[in-house]
C-alpha positions as CSV (number, residue, x, y, z in Angstrom):
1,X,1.2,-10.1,4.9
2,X,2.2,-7.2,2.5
3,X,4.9,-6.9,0.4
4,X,7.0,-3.8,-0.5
5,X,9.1,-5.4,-3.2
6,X,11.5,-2.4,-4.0
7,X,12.4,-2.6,0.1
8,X,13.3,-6.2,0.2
9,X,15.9,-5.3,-2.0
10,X,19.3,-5.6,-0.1
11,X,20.8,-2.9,-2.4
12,X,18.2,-0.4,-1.9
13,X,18.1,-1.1,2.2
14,X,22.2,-1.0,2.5
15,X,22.0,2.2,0.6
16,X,18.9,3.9,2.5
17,X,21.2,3.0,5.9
18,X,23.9,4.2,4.8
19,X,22.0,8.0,4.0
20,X,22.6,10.3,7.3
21,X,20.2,10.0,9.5
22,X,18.7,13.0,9.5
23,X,17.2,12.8,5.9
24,X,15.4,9.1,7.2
25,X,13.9,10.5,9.4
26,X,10.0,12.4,9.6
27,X,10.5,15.9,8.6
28,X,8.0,18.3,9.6
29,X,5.9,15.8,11.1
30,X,5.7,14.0,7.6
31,X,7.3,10.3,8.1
32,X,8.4,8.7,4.6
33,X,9.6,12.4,4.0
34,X,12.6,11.1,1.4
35,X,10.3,8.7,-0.3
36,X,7.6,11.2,-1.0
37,X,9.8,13.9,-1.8
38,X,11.0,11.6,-4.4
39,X,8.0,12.1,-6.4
40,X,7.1,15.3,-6.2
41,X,6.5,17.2,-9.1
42,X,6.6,14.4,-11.3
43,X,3.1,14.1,-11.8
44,X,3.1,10.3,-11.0
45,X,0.8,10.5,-7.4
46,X,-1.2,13.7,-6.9
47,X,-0.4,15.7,-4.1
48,X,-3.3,14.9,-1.7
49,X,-2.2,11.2,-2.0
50,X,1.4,11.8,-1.9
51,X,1.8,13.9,1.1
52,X,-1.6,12.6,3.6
53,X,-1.5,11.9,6.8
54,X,0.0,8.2,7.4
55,X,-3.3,6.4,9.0
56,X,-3.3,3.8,11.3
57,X,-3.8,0.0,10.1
58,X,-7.8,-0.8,10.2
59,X,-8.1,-3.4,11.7
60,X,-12.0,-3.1,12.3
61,X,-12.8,-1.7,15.3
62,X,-10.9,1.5,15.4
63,X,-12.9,4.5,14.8
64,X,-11.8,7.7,13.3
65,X,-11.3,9.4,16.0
66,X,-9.5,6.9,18.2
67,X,-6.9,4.2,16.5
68,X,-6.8,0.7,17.5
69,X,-3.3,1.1,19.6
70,X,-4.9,4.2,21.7
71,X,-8.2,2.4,22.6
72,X,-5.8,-0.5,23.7
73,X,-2.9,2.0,25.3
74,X,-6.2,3.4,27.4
75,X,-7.1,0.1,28.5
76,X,-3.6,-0.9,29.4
77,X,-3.5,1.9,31.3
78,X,-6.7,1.3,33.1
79,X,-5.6,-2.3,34.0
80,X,-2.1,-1.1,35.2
81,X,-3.5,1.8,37.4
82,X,-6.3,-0.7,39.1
83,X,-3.8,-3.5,39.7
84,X,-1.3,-1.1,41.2
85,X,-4.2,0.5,43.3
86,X,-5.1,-2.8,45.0
């Protein structure tokens, strides 16, 4: 479990809803674009933190190349096609 204290707040939530939807969602291909843009140029998180790309959750057998939810899409996918082949 992990917590993201400042978004548990019903306050905060009822007031990030009630923002237009365009500025919640990615811009640019950047998700969390509000939130990050929210700190830059205040010299809090550096730039290469602040703006990386979002990675998937380890969960120990991804790889860098291929995340946890594509190896198991692929697989899916696999299963599916021979089922619906037989």
């Amino acid at each position: 479990l992990e917590l993201r204290v400042p978004f548990l707040d019903h306050r905060f939530t009822a007031y990030y809803l009630s923002l237009p939807e365009k500025m919640r969602t990615p811009k640019d291909g950047v998700e969390k674009h509000l939130l990050r843009d929210s700190f830059k140029g205040q010299n809090l998180i550096p730039d290469e933190i602040l703006w990386r790309r979002k990675e998937a959750f380890s969960d120990g057998v991804m790889s860098e190349k291929k995340s946890w939810y594509t190896c198991l899409e692929e697989h899916l996918d696999s299963v599916v096609w021979i089922n619906l082949a037989t």
